[in-house]
C-alpha positions as CSV (number, residue, x, y, z in Angstrom):
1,X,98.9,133.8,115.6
2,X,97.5,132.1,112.6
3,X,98.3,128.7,113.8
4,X,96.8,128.9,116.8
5,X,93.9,130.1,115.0
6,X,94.0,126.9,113.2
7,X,94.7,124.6,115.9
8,X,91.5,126.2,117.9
9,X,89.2,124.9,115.1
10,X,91.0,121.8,114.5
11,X,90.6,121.3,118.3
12,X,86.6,122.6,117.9
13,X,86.6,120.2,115.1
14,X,87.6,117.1,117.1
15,X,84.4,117.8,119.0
16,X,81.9,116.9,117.1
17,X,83.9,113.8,116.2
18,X,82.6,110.0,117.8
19,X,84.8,107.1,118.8
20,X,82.7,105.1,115.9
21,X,83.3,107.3,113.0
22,X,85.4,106.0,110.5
23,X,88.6,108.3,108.8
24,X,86.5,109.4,106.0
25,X,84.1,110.1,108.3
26,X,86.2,112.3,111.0
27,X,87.9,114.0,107.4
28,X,84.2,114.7,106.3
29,X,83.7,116.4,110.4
30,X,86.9,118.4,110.6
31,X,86.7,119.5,106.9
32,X,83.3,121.4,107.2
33,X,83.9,122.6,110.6
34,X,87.1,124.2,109.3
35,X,85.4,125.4,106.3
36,X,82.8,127.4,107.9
37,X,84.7,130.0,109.4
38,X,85.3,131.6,106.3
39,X,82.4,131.5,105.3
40,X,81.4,133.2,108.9
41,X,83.8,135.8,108.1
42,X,82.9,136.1,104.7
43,X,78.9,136.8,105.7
44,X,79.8,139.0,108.4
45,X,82.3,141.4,105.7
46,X,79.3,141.4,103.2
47,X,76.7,142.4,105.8
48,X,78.7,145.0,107.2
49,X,79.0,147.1,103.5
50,X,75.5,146.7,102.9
51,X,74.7,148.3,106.2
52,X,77.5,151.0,105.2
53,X,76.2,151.4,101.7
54,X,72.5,152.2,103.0
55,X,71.0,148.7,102.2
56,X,69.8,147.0,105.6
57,X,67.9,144.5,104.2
58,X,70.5,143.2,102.3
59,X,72.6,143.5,104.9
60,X,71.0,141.6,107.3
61,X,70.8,138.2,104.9
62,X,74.8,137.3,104.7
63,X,75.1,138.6,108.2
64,X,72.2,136.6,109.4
65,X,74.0,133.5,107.6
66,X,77.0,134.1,109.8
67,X,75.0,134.0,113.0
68,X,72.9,131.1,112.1
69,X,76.0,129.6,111.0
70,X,77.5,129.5,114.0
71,X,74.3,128.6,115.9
72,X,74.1,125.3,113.7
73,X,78.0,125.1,114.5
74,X,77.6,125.3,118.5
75,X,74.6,122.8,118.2
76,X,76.4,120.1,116.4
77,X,79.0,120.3,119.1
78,X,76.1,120.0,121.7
79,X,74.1,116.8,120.0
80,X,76.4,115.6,117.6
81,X,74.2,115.2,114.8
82,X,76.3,115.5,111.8
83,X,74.0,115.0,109.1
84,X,71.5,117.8,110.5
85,X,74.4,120.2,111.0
86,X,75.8,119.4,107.3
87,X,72.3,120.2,105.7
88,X,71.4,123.0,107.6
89,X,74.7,124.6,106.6
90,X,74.4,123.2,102.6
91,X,70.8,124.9,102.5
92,X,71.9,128.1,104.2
93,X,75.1,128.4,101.7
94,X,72.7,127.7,98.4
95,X,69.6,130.1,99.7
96,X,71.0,133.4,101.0
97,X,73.0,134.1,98.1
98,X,69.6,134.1,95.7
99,X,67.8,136.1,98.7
100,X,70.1,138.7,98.6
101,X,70.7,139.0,95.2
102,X,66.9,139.3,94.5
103,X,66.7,141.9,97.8
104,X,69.5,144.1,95.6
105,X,67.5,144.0,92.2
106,X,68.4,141.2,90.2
107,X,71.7,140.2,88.3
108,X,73.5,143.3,87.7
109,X,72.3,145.3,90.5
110,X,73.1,142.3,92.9
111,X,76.6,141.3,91.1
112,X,75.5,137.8,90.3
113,X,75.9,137.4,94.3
114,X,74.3,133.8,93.4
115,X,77.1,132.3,92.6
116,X,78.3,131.8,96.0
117,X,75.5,129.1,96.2
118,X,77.3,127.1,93.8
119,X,79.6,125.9,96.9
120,X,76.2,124.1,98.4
121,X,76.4,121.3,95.6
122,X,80.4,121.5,95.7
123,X,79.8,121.2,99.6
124,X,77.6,118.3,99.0
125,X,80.1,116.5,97.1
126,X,82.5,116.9,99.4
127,X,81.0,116.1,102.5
128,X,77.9,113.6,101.6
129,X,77.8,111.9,98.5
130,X,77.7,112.3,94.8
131,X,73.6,111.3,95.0
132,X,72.9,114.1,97.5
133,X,75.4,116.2,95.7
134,X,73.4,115.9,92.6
135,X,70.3,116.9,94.5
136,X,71.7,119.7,95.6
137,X,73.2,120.8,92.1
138,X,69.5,120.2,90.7
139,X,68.1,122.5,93.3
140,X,70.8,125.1,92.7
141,X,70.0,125.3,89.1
142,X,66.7,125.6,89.2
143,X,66.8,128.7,91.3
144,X,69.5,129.9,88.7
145,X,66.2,129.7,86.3
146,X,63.7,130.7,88.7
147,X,66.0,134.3,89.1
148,X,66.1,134.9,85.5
149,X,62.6,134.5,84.6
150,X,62.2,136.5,87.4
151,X,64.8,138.7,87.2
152,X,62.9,141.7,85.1
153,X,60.1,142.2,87.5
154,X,61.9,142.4,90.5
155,X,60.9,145.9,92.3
156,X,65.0,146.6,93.8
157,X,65.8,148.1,96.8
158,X,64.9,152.7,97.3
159,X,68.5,153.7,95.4
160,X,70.5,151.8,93.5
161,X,74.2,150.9,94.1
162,X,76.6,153.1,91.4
163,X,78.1,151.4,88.3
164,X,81.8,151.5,90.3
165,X,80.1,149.5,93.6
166,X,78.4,147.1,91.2
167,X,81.7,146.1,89.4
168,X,83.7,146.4,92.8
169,X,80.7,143.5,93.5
170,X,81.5,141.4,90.7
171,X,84.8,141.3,91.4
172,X,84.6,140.4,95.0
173,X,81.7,137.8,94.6
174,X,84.0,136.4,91.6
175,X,87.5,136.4,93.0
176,X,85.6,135.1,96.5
177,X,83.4,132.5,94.9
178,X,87.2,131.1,92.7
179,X,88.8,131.5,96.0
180,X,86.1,129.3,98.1
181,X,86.2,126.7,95.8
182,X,89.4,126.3,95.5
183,X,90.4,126.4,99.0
184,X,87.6,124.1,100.0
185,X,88.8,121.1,97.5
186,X,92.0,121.9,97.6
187,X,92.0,121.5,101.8
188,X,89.9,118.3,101.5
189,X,92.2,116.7,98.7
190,X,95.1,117.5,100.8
191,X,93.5,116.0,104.0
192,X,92.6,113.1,101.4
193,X,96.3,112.6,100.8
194,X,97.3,112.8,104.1
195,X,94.8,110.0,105.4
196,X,95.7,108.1,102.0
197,X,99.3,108.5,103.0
198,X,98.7,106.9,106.2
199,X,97.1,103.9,105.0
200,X,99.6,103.2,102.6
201,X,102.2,103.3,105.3
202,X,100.1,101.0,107.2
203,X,100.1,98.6,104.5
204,X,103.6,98.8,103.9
205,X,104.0,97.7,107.5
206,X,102.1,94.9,106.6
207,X,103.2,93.7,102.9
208,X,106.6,94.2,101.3
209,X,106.6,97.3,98.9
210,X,106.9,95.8,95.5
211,X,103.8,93.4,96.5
212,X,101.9,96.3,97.3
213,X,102.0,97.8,94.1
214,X,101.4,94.5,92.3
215,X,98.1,94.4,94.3
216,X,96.8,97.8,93.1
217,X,97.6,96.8,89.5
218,X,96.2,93.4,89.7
219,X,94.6,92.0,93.1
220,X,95.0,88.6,92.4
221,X,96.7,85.1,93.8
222,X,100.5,86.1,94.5
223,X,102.6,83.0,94.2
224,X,106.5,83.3,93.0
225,X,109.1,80.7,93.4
226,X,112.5,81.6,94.6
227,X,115.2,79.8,93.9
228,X,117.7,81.0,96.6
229,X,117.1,82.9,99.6
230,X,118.1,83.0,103.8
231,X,115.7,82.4,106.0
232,X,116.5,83.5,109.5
233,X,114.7,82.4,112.8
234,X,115.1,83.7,116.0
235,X,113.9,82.6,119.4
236,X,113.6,83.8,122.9
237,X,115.8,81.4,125.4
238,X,113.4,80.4,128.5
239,X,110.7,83.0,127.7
240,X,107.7,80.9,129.2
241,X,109.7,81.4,132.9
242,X,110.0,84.6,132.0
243,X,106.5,85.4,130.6
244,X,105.6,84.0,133.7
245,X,107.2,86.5,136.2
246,X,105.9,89.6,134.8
247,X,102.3,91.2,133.9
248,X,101.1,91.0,130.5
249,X,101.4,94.5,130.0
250,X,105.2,94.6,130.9
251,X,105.8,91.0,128.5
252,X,104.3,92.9,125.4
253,X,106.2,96.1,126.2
254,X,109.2,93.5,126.3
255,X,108.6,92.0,123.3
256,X,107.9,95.3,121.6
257,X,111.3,96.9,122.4
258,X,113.4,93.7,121.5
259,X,111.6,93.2,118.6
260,X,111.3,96.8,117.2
261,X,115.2,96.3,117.6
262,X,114.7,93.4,115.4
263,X,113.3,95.0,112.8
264,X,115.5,98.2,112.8
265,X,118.4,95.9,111.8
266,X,116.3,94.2,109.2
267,X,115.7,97.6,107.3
268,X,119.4,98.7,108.1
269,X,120.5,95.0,106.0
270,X,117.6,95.5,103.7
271,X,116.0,92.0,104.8
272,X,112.5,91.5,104.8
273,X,111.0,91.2,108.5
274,X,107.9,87.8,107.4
275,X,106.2,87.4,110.8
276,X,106.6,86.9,114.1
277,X,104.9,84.0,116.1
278,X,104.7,84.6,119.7
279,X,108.3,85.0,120.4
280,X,110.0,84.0,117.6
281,X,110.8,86.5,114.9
282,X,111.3,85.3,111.4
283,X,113.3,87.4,108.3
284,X,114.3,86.3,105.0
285,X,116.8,87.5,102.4
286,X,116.6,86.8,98.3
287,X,112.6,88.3,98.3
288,X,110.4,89.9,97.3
289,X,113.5,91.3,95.0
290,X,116.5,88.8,94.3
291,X,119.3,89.6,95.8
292,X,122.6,87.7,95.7
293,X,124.4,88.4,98.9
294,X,121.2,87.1,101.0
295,X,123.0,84.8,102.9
296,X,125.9,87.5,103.6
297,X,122.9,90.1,104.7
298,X,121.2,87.3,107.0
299,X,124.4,86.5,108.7
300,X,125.5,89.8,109.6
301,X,121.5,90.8,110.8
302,X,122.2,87.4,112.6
303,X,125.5,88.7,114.3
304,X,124.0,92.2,114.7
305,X,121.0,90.3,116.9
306,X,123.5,89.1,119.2
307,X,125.1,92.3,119.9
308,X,121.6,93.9,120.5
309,X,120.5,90.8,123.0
310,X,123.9,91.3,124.8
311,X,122.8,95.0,125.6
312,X,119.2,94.1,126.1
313,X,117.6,93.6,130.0
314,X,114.2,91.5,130.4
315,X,111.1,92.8,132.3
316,X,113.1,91.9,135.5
317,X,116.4,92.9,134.7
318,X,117.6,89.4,133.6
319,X,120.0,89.0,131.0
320,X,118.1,88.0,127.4
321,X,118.9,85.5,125.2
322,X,118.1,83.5,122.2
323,X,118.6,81.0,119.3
324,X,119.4,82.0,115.9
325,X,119.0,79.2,113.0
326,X,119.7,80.1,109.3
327,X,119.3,77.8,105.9
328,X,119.7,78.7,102.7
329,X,117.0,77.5,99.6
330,X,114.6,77.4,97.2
331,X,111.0,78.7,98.7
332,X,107.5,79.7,97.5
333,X,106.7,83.1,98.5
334,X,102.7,84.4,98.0
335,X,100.2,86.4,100.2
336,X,97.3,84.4,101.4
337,X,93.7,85.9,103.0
338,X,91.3,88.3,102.0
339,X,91.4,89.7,105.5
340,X,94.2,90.5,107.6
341,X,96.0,89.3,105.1
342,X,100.2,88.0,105.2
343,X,102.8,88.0,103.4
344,X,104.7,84.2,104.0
345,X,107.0,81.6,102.7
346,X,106.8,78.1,102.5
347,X,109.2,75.3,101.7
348,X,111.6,72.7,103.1
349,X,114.0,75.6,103.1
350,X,111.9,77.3,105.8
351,X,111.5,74.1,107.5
352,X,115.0,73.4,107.9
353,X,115.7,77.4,109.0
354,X,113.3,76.7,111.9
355,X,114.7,73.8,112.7
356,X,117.9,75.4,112.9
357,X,116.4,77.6,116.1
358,X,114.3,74.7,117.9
359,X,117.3,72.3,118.0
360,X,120.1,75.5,118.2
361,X,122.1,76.3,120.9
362,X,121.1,79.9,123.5
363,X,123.3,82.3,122.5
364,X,124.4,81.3,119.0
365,X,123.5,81.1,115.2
366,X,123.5,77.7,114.1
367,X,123.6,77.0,110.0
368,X,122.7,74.1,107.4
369,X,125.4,72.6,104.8
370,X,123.8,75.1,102.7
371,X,124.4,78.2,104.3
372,X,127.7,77.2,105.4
373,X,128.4,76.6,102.1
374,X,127.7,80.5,100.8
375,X,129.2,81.9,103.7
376,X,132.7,80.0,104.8
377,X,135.1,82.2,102.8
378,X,133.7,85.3,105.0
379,X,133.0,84.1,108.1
380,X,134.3,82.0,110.7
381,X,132.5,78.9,111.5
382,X,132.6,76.4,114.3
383,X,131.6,72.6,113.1
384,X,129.0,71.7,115.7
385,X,128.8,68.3,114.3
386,X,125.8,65.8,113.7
387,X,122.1,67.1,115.2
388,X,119.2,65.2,115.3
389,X,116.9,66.9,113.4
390,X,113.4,66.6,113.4
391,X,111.8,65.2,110.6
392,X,115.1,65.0,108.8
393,X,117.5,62.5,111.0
394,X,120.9,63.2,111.7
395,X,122.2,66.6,110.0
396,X,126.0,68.3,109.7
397,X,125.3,71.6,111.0
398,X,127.8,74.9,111.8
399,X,127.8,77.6,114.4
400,X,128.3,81.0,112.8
401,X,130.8,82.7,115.0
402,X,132.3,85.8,113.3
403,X,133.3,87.8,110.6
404,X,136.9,86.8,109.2
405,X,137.5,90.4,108.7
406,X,137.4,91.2,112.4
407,X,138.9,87.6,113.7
408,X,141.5,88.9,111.6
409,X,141.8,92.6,113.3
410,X,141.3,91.3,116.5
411,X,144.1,88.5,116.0
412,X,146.8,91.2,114.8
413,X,145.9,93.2,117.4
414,X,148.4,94.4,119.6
415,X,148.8,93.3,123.1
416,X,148.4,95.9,125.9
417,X,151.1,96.3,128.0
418,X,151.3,96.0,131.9
């Protein structure tokens, strides 16, 4: 029962809310929307033992606050007007408290009901700014001094409430006022958190972890030299004819499965997905942390890729493909932008890795001298022989064909009989 309580002013919430408005924004919305039907509740339970105690004027102040409360609530959902809505409320939580508190007498007689104003300027602060927030404080205290110079000539109400009601008072106005406040920060801290949460995953998605916490401490010029990592490019076989046979919307959804397939194997090897670039995908291993069995991680992500393509199905149902290069080097590794900023690398060693995929063969992982050179003892390798390399002339390169541990299962196998 509760939480569909909740969820029905979440949902009432959302409907004040604008396409336009930014996170803090919507927070600021849902926050005071949610917020008010305590209060609501609150005026409506105060009212109600006013009337029972025999004090109808009294009585009529928190209750009228819950009514007009809710009127202000219905009208923001009508006209949208947020910052009418969030003064009206902020006025009617800091004046109704000193009006019923002078209706009852003064301090004592009234329970120091006042101090439930004290969650305007909080509200303030919360939902507007600091300036308006101070604004609000200013106004709250100087009714605090208006009631006490006032406070001795006030006429009360016919009878007077009995010592045991006026402590019962005090506590509730007390425990209620601690309880308020601490709900009403403590709910928009929380929803803070979350939205803070979500931006740091965002971020994450787009910068590598450890260069995300070097840019809160310091949000400077990253620029570190590596002296060995794997760089890994991959490219889709023939995807211009197959780009165009199919709508744009079924390309990108294309794209999006293979590659999210991409980059669930580059978490699993613990490889850091760069960029991709149309449709070529591009992973490196060695950064932002050194790691000494980069090469071994790119070539299994490498093998892994093939096993996925194998499985995978293009838009029409046509079997996918792709080349895979890998070289092994020294790079420079930094973040450039101020806006939509990227994580890259730069280098011969990232040159020669996408050279590896432009002049590769569909279907396999083709290697430099260097990468070869890590990797032989573990892996089986086919010597493709010399490739014209752009930029670079004639180059030695290898086709990465297999692990030697499963060659070597696979080759003591036994043979199935007839």
């Amino acid at each position: 029962m509760k939480e569909k309580v909740v969820n029905f002013i979440v949902r009432l919430g959302t409907l004040g809310l604008l396409p336009t408005d930014t996170v803090e924004e919507q927070l600021k919305k849902k926050s005071l929307t949610f917020v008010i039907f305590p209060f609501v509740f609150a005026g409506f339970l105060w009212g109600g033992m006013y009337f029972a105690l025999g004090f109808p004027l009294s009585g009529s102040i928190p209750g009228g606050y819950a009514v007009l409360s809710l009127v202000s609530l219905l009208t923001f959902f009508r006209t949208k007007n947020y910052p009418l809505f969030r003064s009206s409320q902020l006025l009617l939580i800091l004046l109704l408290p000193f009006l019923l508190q002078w209706s009852l007498g003064g301090f004592v007689q009234g329970s120091a009901v006042m101090l439930w104003a004290i969650v305007g300027p909080l509200g303030a602060l919360t939902f507007a700014d600091r300036k308006q927030a101070l604004d609000w404080f200013l106004a709250y205290l100087s009714l605090t001094l208006f009631s006490g110079i006032i406070d001795s000539h006030l006429p009360g109400p016919a009878h007077t409430l009995t010592q045991g009601v006026i402590t019962l008072f005090f506590v509730m106005n007390i425990g209620g006022v601690s309880t308020a406040v601490f709900f009403l920060i403590g709910y928009f801290i929380g929803e803070s958190q979350k939205e803070h949460a979500r931006a740091e995953n965002l971020l994450l998605n787009i910068l590598p972890g450890p260069i995300v916490e070097r840019l809160k401490e310091n949000p400077s010029i990253i620029a570190d030299a590596y002296p060995s990592v794997t760089v890994l490019f991959a490219d889709i076989v023939d995807f211009t004819v197959l780009s165009s046979k199919v709508t744009p919307t079924g390309l990108v959804e294309f794209l999006n499965r293979t590659f999210s397939e991409f980059d669930r194997l580059a978490e699993k090897h613990k490889l850091e997905k760069i960029k991709t670039i149309g449709d070529a995908y591009m992973v490196a291993g060695g950064i932002p942390e050194a790691r000494a069995d980069h090469a071994r991680a790119i070539a299994e992500m490498a093998l892994d890729m093939l096993d996925v393509l194998r499985a995978l199905r293009g838009p029409s149902g046509e079997p996918v493909n792709a080349r895979i290069g890998i070289n092994s080097g020294s790079v420079v590794a930094g973040v450039i932008g101020k806006k939509k900023f990227i994580y890259d690398l730069w280098g011969d060693a990232v040159n020669m890795a996408s050279r590896m995929e432009s002049h590769g063969i569909g279907g396999a992982i083709q290697v430099t001298e260097a990468t070869y050179q890590m990797l032989k003892d573990q892996y089986l390798f086919e010597k493709r022989g010399r490739v014209q390399v752009k930029g670079k002339g004639e180059m030695v390169t290898y086709i990465l064909k297999d692990r030697k541990s499963v060659a070597g299962m696979r080759s003591h196998a036994p043979a199935m009989s007839s």
